[in-house]
TILO-411702 format. One record per residue (C-alpha): residue number from 0; residue in one letter; x, y, z. Coordinates in steps of 0.25 Angstrom, whole numbers, always signed. Layout:
N
NUM/A/X/Y/Z $
...
# end
This chain:
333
0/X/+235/-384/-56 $
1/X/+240/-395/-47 $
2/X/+249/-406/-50 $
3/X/+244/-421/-53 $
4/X/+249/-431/-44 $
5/X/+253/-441/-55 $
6/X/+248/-442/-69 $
7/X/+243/-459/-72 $
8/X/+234/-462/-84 $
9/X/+222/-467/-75 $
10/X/+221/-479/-85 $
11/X/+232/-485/-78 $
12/X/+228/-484/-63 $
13/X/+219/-494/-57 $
14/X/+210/-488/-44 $
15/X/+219/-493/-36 $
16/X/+232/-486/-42 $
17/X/+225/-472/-43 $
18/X/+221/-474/-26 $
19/X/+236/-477/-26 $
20/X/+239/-463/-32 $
21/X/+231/-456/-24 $
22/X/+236/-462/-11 $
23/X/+250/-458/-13 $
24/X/+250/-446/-22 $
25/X/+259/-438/-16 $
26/X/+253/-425/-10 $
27/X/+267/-417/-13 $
28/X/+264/-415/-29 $
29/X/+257/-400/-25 $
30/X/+266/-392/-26 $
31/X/+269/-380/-17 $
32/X/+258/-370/-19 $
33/X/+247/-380/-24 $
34/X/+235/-383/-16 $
35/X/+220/-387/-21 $
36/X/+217/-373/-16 $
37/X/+224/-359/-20 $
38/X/+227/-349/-8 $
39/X/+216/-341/-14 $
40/X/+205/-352/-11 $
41/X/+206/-351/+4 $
42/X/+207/-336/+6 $
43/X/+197/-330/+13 $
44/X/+194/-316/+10 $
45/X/+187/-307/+21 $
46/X/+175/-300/+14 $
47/X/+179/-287/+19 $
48/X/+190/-279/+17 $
49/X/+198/-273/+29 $
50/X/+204/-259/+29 $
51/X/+214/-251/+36 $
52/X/+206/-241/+45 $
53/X/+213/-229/+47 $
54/X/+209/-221/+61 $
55/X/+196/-213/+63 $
56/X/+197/-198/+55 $
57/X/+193/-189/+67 $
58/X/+192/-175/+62 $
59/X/+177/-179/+56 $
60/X/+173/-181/+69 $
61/X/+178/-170/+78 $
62/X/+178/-158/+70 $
63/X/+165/-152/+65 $
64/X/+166/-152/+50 $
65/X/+164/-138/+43 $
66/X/+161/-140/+25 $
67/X/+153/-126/+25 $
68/X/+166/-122/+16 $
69/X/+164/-131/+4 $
70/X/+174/-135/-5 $
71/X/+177/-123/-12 $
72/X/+183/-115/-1 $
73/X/+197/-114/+1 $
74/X/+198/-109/+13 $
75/X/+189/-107/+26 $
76/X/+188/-95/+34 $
77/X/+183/-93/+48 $
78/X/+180/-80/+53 $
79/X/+178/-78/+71 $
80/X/+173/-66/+75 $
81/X/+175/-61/+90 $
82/X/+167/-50/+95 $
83/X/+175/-42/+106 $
84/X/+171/-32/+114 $
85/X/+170/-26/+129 $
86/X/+156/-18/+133 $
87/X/+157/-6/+145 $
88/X/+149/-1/+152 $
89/X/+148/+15/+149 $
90/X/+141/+29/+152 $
91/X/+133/+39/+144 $
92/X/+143/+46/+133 $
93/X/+152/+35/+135 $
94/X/+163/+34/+124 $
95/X/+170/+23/+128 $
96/X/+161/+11/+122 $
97/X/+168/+0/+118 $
98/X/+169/-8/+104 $
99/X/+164/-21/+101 $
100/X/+171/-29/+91 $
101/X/+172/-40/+83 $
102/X/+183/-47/+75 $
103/X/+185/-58/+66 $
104/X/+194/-68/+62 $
105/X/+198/-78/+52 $
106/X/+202/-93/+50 $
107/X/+206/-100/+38 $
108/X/+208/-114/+35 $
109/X/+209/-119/+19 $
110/X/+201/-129/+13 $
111/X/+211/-140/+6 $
112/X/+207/-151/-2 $
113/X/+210/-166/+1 $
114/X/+210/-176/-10 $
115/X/+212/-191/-12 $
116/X/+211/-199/-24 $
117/X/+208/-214/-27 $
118/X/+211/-222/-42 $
119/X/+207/-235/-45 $
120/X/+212/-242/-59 $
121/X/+202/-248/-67 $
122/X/+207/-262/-66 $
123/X/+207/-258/-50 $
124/X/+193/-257/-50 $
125/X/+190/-268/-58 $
126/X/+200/-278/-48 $
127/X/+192/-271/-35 $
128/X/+179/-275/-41 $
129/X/+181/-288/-45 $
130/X/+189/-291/-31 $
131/X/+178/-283/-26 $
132/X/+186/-273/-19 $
133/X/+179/-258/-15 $
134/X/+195/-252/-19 $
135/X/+186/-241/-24 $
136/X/+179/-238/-13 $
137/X/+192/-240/-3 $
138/X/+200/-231/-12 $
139/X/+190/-221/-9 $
140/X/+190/-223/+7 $
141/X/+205/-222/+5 $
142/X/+204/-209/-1 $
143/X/+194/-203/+9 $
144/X/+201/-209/+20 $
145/X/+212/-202/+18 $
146/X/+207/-189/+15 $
147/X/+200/-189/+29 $
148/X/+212/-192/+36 $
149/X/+218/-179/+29 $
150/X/+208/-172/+33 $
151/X/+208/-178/+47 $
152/X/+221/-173/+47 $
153/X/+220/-159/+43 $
154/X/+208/-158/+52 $
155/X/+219/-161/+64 $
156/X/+231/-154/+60 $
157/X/+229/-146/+51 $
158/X/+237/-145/+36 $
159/X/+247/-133/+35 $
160/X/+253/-136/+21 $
161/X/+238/-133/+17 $
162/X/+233/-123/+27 $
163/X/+223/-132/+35 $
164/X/+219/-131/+49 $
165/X/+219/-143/+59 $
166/X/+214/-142/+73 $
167/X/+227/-144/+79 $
168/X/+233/-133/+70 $
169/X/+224/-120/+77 $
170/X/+234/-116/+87 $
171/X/+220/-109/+95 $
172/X/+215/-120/+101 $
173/X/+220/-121/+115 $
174/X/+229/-132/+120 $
175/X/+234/-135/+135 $
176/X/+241/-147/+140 $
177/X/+236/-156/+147 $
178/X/+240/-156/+162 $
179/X/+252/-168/+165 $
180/X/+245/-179/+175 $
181/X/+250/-186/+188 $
182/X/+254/-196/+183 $
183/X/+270/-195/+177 $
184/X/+266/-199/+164 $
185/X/+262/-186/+161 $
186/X/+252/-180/+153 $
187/X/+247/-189/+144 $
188/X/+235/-195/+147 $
189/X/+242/-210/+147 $
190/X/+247/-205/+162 $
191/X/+235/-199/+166 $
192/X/+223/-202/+175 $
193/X/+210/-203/+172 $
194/X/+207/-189/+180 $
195/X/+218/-184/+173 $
196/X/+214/-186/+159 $
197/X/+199/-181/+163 $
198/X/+208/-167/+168 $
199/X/+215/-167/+153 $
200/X/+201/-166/+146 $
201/X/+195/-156/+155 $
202/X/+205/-148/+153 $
203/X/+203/-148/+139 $
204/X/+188/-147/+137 $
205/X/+185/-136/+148 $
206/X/+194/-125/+148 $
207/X/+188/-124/+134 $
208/X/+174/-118/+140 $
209/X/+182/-112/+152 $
210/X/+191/-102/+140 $
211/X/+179/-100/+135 $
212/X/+170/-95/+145 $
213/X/+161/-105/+139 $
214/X/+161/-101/+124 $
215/X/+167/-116/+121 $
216/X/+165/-128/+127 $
217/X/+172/-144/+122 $
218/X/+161/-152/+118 $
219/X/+172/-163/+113 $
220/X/+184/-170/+116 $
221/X/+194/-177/+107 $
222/X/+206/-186/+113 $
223/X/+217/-193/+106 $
224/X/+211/-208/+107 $
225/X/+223/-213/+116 $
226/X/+219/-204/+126 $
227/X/+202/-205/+123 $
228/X/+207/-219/+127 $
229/X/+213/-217/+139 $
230/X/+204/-208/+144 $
231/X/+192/-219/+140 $
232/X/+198/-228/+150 $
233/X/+205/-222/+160 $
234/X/+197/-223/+173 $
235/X/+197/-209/+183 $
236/X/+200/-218/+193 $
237/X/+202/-232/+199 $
238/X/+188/-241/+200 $
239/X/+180/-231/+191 $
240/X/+176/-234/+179 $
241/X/+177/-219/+174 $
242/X/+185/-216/+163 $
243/X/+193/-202/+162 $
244/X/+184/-199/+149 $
245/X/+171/-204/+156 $
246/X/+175/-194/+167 $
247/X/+179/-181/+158 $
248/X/+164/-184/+150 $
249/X/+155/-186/+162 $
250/X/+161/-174/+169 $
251/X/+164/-164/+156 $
252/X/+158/-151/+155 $
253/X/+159/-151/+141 $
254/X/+163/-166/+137 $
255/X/+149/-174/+140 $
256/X/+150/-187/+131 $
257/X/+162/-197/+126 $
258/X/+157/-195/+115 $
259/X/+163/-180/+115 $
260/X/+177/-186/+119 $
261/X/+183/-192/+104 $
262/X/+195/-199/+103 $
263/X/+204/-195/+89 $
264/X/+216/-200/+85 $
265/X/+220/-190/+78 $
266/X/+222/-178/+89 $
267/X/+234/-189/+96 $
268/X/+246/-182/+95 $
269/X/+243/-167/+90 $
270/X/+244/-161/+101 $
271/X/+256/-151/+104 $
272/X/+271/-159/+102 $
273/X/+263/-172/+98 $
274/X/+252/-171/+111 $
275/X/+240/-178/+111 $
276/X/+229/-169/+113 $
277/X/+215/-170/+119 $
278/X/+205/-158/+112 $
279/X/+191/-153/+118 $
280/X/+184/-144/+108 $
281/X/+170/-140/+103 $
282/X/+166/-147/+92 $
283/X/+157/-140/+86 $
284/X/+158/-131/+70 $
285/X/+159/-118/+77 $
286/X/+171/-122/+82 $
287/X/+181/-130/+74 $
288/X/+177/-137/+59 $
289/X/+184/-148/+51 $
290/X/+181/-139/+36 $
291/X/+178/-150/+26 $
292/X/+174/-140/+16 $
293/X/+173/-153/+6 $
294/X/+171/-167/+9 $
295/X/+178/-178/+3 $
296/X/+172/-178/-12 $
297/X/+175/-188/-22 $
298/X/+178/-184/-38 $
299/X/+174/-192/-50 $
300/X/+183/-204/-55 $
301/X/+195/-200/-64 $
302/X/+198/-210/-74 $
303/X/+212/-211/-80 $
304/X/+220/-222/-86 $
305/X/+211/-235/-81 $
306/X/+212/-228/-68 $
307/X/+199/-221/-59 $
308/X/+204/-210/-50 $
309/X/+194/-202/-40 $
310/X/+200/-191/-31 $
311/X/+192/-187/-19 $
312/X/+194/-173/-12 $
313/X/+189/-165/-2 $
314/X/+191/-151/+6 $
315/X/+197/-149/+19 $
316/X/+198/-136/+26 $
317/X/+204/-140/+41 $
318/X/+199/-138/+54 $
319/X/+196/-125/+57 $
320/X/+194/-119/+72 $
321/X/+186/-110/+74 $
322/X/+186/-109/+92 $
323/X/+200/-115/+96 $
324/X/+194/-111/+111 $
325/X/+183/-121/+108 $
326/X/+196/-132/+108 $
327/X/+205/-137/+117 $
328/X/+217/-145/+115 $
329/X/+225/-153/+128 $
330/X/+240/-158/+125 $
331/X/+247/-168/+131 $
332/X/+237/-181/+134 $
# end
């Protein structure tokens, strides 16, 4: 409550003694701190609420996804067959026909769970709903957030402790580094031409068909973003307004649309002794799968001491290669 100026039994005062008082009534008597207005009263509160964003998740998007194991299963077997064998030509009572064979192998990877729980106190909810607040439904995004960037991470490098493959952890897939350019900088991309670059990704994608005779082909592209930058805007040559990646699209035997060349973050620095890396694979089931065996499910509300608690799990059974010569992997842009 404000102070009064003065305290005078109006009785007393005349009109002309009360427009006295107001005239000289010293505007000092506030004190500190006292206003006609509280803080409160002029603050403007933006409807909606902002949130940190954390980087895109990239697994999702560039490994095909496999559930066909369910969430029961512990561990996922694959089993590759290879027929073998060498035909002659031979005479009548020949005894020297050769075998055909076939032979089978196996690759395991577990299936682990990953959990995350959320809680929320009585009085909480309450507060949240009266402040209208969605706490609940943030709490929620929080948790599944951070149970795809596990996965996202598994997905990449793999998880020893628990047995779980990452892409970067088959040591089948071929790697080669990419050749050093004119200029002195070096190999990274950061010194190189537009030409250059345009070399660096075909030797990536085609020696995949070529090792093959054909078998496999790339159909995509991945590039840390830095570099998918670079290449975005870096000109083949002086007064063109063609980029090194416009080039390596248009004239690709196996890379026909941008759309097939996919900047992620999260390949930057993986490579052999910290490289960043550049990959051309097939991206297709028959080839490599993300195992999500079991998607992130939500178990009912535990109540305990005024407090709501709700766990959320789901299965994860890494990446699992299944043609390492369907990927290629160059080092050093």
């Amino acid at each position: 409550m404000g102070k009064y100026i003065n305290y005078v039994p109006c009785a007393s005062l005349d009109v002309n003694d009360i427009t006295q008082l107001v005239k000289y009534a010293p505007l000092a008597s506030l004190d500190v701190g006292e206003n006609a207005f509280y803080a409160r009263d002029l603050e403007y509160k933006i409807p909606e609420m902002l949130k940190f964003e954390h980087g895109r998740i990239s697994a999702r998007t560039v490994f095909p996804i496999d559930r066909r194991a369910g969430p029961a299963a512990e561990v996922i077997t694959l089993r590759q067959m290879t027929q073998v064998g060498v035909a002659r030509i031979t005479t009548d009572y020949s005894n020297d026909i050769t075998l055909a064979e076939v032979f089978t192998e196996e690759t395991k990877s577990n299936v682990r769970s990953i959990t995350a729980a959320v809680q929320n106190s009585v009085q909480e909810i309450r507060a949240a709903a009266m402040a209208k607040m969605p706490i609940d439904r943030e709490k929620t995004d929080a948790a599944r957030e951070a149970m795809l960037r596990l996965e996202n991470k598994i997905a990449w490098q793999g998880d020893a402790v628990h047995g779980l493959a990452g892409f970067f952890t088959d040591a089948n897939i071929p790697r080669f580094d990419v050749p050093t350019g004119a200029s002195p900088v070096a190999t990274p991309w950061a010194g190189k031409t537009g030409a250059e670059m345009v070399l660096d990704m075909n030797l990536t994608v085609n020696p995949i068909a070529e090792n093959t005779n054909g078998v496999e082909a790339a159909n995509t592209l991945i590039i840390p973003r830095a570099q998918y930058n670079l290449a975005h805007t870096t000109r083949m040559q002086t007064g063109t307004d063609t980029t090194a990646l416009n080039y390596f699209v248009n004239n690709s035997p196996y890379i026909n649309s941008l759309s097939d060349v996919i900047p992620v973050d999260d390949i930057a620095g993986l490579g052999t002794a910290g490289k960043d890396v550049l990959i051309a694979y097939d991206k297709n089931p028959s080839k490599l799968v993300l195992n999500i065996p079991l998607d992130i499910e939500q178990f009912p509300p535990q109540e305990r001491d005024m407090v709501m608690r709700r766990i959320y799990h789901m299965r994860n059974g890494g990446v699992l290669i299944k043609k390492p010569l369907s990927i290629r992997i160059g080092e050093g842009i």
